[in-house]
C-alpha positions in Angstrom: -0.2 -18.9 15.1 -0.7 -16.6 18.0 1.6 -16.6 21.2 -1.6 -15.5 22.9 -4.3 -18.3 22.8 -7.1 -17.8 22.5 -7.3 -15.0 20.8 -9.1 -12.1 22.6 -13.0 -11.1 22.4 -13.1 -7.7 20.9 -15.8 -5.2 21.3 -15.4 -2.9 18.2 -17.6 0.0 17.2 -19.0 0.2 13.3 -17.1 1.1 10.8 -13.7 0.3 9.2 -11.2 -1.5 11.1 -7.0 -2.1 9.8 -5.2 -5.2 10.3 -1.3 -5.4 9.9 1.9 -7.2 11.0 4.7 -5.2 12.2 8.4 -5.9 13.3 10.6 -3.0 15.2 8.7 0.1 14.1 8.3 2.5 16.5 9.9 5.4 14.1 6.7 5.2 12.6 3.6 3.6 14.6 2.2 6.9 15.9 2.2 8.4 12.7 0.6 5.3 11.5 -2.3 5.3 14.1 -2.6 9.1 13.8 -2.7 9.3 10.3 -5.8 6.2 10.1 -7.6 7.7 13.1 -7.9 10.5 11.3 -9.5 9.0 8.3 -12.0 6.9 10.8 -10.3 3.9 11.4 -12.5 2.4 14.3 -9.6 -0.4 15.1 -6.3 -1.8 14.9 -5.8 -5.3 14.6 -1.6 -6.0 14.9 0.6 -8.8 14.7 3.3 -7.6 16.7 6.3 -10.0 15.1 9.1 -9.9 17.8 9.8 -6.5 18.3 12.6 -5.2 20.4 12.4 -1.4 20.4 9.4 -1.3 22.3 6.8 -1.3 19.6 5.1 -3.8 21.6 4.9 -2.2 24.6 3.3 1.0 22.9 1.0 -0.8 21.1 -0.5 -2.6 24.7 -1.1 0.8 25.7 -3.3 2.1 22.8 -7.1 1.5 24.1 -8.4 1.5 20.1 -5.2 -1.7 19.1 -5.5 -4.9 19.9 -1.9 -6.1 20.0 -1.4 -10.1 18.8 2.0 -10.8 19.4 3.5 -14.0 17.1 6.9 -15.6 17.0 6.2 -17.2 14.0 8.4 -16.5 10.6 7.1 -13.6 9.2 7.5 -14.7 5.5 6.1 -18.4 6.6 2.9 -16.8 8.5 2.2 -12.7 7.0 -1.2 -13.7 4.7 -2.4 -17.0 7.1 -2.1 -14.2 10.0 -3.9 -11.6 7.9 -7.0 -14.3 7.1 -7.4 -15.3 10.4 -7.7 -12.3 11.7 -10.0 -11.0 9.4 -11.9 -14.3 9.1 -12.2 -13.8 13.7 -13.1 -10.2 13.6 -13.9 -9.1 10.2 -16.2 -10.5 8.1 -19.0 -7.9 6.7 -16.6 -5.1 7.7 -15.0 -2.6 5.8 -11.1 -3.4 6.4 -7.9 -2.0 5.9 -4.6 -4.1 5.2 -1.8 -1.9 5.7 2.1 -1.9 6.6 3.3 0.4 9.1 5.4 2.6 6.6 2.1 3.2 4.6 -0.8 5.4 5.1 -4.0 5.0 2.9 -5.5 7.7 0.9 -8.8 7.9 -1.3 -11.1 9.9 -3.6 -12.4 12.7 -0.7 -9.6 12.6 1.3 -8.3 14.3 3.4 -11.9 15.9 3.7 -14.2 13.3 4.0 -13.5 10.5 6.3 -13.6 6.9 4.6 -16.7 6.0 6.6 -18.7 8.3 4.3 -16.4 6.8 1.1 -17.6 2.9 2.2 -21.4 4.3 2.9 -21.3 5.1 -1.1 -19.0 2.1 -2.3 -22.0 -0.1 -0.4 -24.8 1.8 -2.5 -22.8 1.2 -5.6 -22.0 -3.0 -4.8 -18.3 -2.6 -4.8 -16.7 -4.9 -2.5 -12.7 -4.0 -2.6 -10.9 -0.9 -3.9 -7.3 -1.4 -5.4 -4.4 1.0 -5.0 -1.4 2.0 -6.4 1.5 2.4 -3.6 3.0 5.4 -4.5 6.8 5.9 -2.7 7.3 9.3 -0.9 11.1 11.0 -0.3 12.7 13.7 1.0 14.0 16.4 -0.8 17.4 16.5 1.3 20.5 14.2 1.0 20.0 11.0 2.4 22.5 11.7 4.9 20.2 14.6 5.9 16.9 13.1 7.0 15.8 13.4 10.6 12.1 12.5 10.9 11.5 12.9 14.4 8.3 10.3 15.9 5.1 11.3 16.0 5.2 14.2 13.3 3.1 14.1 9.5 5.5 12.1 7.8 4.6 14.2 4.8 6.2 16.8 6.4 10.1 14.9 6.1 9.0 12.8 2.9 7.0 15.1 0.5 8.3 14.1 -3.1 7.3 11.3 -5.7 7.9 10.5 -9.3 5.1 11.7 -11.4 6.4 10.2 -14.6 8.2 6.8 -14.0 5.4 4.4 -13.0 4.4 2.1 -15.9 1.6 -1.2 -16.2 4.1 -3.9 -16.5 1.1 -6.5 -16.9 -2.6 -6.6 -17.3 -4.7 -10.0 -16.7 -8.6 -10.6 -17.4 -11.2 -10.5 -14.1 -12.0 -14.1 -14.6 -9.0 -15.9 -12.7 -10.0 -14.5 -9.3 -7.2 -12.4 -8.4 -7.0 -8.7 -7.5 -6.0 -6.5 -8.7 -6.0 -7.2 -12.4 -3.2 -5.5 -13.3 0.8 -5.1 -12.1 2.3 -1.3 -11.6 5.7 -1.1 -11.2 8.4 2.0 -11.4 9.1 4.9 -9.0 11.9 5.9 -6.9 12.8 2.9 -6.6 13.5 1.0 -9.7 15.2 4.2 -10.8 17.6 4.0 -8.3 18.1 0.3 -7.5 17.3 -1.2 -10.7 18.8 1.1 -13.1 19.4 -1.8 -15.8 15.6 -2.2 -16.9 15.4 -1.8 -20.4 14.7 1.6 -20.8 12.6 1.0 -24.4 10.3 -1.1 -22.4 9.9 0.9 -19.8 9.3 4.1 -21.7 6.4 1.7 -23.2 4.9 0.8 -20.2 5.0 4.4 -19.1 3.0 5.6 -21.5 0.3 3.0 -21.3 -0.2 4.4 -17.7 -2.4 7.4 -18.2 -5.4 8.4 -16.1 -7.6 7.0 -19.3 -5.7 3.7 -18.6 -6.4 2.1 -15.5 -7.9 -1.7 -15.8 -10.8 -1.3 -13.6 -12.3 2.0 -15.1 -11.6 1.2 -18.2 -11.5 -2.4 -18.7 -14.3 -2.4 -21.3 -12.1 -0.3 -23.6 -11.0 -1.8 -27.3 -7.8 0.5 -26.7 -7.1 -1.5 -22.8 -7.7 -5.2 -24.6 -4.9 -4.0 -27.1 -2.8 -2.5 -24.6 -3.3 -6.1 -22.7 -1.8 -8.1 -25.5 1.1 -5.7 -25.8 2.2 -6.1 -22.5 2.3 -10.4 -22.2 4.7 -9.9 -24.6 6.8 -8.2 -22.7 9.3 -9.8 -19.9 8.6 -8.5 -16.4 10.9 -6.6 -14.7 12.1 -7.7 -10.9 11.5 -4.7 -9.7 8.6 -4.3 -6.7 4.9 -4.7 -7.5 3.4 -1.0 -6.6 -0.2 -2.0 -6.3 -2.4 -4.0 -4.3 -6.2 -4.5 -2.9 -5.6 -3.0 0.6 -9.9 -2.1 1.2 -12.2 -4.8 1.4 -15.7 -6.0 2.9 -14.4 -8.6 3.9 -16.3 -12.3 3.3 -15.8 -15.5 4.0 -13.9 -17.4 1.6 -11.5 -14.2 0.8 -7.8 -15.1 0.9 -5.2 -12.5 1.2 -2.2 -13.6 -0.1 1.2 -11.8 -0.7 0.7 -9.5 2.2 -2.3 -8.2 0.6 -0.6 -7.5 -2.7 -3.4 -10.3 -3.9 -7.2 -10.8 -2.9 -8.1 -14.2 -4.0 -11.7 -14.5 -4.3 -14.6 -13.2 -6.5 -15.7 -9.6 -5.6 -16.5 -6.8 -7.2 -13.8 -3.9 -7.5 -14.8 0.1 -7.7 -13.7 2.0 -10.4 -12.3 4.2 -8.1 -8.2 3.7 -7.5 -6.8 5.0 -4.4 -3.6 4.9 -3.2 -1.0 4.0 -0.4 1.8 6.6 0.1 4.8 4.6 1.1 7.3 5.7 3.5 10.1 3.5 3.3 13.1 5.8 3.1 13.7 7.3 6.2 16.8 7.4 8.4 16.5 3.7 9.5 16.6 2.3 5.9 20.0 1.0 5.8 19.7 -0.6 9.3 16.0 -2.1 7.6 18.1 -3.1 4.6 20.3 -4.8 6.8 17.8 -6.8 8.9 15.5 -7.8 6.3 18.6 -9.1 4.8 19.8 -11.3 7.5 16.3 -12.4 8.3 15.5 -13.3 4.9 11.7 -13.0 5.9 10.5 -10.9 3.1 9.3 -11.8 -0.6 11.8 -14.5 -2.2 14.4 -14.5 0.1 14.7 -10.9 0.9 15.7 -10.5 -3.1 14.2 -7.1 -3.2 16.4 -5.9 -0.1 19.5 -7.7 -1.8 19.3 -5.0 -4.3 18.7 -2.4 -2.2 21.6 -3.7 0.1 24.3 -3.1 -3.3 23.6 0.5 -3.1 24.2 0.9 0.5 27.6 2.3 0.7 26.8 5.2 -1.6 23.2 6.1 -0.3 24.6 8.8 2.7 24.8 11.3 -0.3 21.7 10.0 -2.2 19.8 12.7 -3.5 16.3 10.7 -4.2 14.5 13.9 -5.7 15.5 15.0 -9.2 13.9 17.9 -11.7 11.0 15.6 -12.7 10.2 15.2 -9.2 6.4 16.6 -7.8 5.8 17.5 -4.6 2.6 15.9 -2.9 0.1 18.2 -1.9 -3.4 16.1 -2.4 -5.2 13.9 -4.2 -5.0 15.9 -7.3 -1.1 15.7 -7.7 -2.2 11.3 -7.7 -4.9 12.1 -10.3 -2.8 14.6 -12.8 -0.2 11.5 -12.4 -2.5 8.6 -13.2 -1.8 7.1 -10.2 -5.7 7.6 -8.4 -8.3 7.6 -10.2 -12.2 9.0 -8.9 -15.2 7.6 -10.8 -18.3 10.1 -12.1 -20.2 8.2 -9.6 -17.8 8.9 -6.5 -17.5 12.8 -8.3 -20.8 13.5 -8.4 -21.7 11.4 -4.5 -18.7 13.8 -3.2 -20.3 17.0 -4.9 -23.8 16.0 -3.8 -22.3 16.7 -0.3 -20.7 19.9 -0.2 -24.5 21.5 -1.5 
């Protein structure tokens, strides 16, 4: 599984660690570590898969990463190296599954680290928190973007859609798969899948409302109906925007779909946080490209197929439009319905500033 048997003994301080598989992303790895040390990540865990632009090397040199290098077919081996990995170094520790164009943010942040956020989700029982991944962009013409390494990437990518997520599908808690509920939308079905049908969408949209989520809200007559409403409707091929990236993990967890599914039973908080996404950058086409030859990714590479059929007119894509907000905190997620905080985590945060 490993090209480095046995795996290492790892001396790791308390508190959350982050476990991830990476392939030719230096553009992005320090703002990646920066962006989680900052938050209180204790330890990287990475599957370095074949890298050639020296994200390998940089990752040996990091004294808080332990760097698991794997020549092993990403699509093939993602999830497996995810549970053994957390299964070896994990279990009863608060973890983080991320990707390296993502950074994780929660109720609190950016002023409370996530130490203090996991101290409370213990008190309450919750074992996993789910997410939305919410895409960031530039305001500039495609052709226009620069990020230079090592800087906030917030500071190159600071736009998101506000108003074109939608539920595309919600399922009961009983079948032991989290999260309970499929988010689609953004950027990037309005760009690359233009086609969906807009009725349907303008549906799903408006189910998504902060007073909608499935977890805070589950219990709700107004949720059940909203349920039944959307089996009816075909799902869209579009990317799934949500996932369960923090868990405690146990024994008997299974991540599967690169953590866009816990299998397992768990409790999850009522609390939605959410991973900002920085895909599009000024290596995307050369991504596209790749992920398309490689054919490593989710069915084939599908999703990079479409993006792939946009290629030749993206230089003077302008991904920002009128409706677009500029992220400036959790607030901007909340006002979207795309976070969510609990009276419980409201009231811990509160109880801290007195």
């Amino acid at each position: 599984m490993f090209d480095l048997q046995p795996p290492p003994c790892v001396d790791v301080a308390n508190g959350p660690i982050a476990i991830l598989a990476v392939h030719n992303e230096m553009l992005r790895m320090e703002s990646l570590l920066a962006h989680h040390r900052s938050i209180g990540i204790k330890h990287f865990f990475v599957v370095d898969n074949g890298s050639t632009d020296g994200t390998g090397e940089f990752l040996t040199q990091q004294a808080d990463v332990t760097c698991l290098p794997s020549s092993q077919p990403f699509k093939d081996y993602k999830s497996l190296w995810y549970n053994e990995i957390a299964n070896r170094y994990a279990v009863g520790r608060w973890t983080l599954f991320v990707d390296a164009d993502e950074q994780f943010v929660y109720p609190g942040w950016p002023d409370k680290s996530l130490a203090a956020l996991t101290d409370h989700w213990n008190r309450l029982g919750i074992d996993a928190l789910a997410a939305t991944l919410v895409d960031l962009y530039s305001h500039l013409p495609f052709k226009n973007i620069a990020y230079e390494p090592g800087t906030p990437l917030l500071d190159t990518c600071s736009c998101f859609d506000g108003d074109s997520y939608y539920l595309a599908g919600v399922w009961s808690d009983d079948n032991g798969q989290h999260p309970n509920f499929s988010l689609k939308g953004g950027v990037r079905e309005r760009l690359f899948w233009p086609n969906q049908d807009k009725f349907k969408t303008r549906f799903r949209n408006a189910m998504l409302s902060p007073g909608m989520h499935p977890y805070p809200f589950r219990k709700n007559l107004l949720y059940r109906i909203v349920r039944q409403l959307l089996r009816k409707i075909p799902d869209p091929d579009s990317p799934e925007l949500c996932k369960i990236p923090l868990l405690r993990w146990k024994e008997g967890y299974s991540i599967d779909k690169g953590a866009h599914r816990l299998r397992g039973s768990c409790r999850i908080g009522e609390d939605l946080c959410t991973v900002l996404h920085f895909k599009f950058l000024q290596d995307f086409e050369q991504k596209v490209r790749t992920a398309v030859e490689r054919k490593q990714h989710h069915k084939g590479s599908i999703e990079y197929a479409s993006y792939k059929s946009s290629l030749d007119t993206l230089p003077e894509t302008v991904f920002a439009n009128a409706r677009s907000i500029r992220f400036q905190g959790m607030q901007d997620l909340y006002k979207a319905g795309l976070a969510h905080i609990s009276k419980e985590t409201s009231d811990y945060l509160l109880s801290m500033e007195e």
